[in-house]
C-alpha positions in Angstrom: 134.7 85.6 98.9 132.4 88.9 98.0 129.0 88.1 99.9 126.7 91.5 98.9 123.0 92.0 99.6 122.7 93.3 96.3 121.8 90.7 93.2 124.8 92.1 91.5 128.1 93.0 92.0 129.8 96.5 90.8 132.5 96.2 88.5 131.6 92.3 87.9 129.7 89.9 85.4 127.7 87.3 86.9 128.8 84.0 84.4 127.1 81.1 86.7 124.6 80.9 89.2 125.6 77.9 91.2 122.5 77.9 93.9 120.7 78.3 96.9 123.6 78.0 99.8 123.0 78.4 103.8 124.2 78.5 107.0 123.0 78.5 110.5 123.5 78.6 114.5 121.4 77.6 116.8 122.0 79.0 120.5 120.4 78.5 123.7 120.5 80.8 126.6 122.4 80.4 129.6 120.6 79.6 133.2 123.0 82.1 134.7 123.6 84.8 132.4 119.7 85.0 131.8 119.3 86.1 135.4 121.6 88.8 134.8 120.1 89.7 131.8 116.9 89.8 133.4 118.2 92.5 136.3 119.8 94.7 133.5 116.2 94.6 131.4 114.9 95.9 134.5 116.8 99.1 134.4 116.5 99.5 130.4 120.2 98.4 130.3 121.8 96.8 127.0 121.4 93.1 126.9 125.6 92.4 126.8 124.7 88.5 126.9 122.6 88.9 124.1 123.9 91.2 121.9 127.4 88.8 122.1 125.8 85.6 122.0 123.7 86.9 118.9 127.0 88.4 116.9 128.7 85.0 117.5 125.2 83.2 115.6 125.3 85.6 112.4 129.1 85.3 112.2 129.1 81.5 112.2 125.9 80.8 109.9 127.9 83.5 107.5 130.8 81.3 108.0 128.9 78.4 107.0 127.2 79.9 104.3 130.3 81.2 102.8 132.1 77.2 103.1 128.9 75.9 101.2 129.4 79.2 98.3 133.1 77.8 98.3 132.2 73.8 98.2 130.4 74.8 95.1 133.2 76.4 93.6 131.6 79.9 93.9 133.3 83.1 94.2 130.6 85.3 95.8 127.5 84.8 97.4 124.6 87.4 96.2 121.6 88.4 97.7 122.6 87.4 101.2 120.2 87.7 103.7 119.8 87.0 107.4 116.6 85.4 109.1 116.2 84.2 112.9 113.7 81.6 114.4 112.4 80.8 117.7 113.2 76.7 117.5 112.3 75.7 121.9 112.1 77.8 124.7 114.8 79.8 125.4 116.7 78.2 122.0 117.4 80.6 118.6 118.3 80.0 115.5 119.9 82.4 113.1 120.1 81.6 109.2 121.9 83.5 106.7 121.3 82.3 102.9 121.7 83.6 99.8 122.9 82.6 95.7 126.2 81.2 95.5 127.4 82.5 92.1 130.4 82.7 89.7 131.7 86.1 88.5 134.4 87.9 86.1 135.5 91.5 86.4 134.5 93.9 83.7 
């Protein structure tokens, strides 16, 4: 599955635009980590915690973005897009969405 930023694809011809398709994480902090997180912010350290629990959200809303593109019967996703959310304290959520679209190569 191609999934560009772009609202076209190089060396393809959009034939069908199939739709509006999602995906998204939500993640909460953790009691433990956060206090660690907390004594390496003091020092101007990276956020490890973070940083991994943050790649883990993008990877699985693009995950389920991608199933949705394929449920449709889509072979690339254009125009993708990532966006976060503050849902409760101490809770994220991360949202990728874009246009789930059919294409042929030129």
């Amino acid at each position: 599955m191609l999934v560009v930023t772009s609202d076209d694809l190089s060396g393809y011809r959009i034939v069908e635009v199939l739709g509006l398709v999602r995906g998204s994480s939500i993640r909460t902090r953790h009691l433990l980590a956060d206090i660690t997180e907390w004594l390496r912010n003091l020092v101007g350290a990276e956020l490890h915690h973070y940083t991994k629990m943050m790649a883990e959200a993008r990877e699985q809303a693009l995950d389920r973005m991608v199933d949705q593109a394929r449920g449709l019967g889509a072979d690339a996703v254009v125009g993708a897009r990532f966006a976060t959310s503050a849902i409760a304290a101490g809770a994220s959520e991360m949202l990728a969405y874009g246009t789930a679209v059919r294409v042929e190569k030129i």
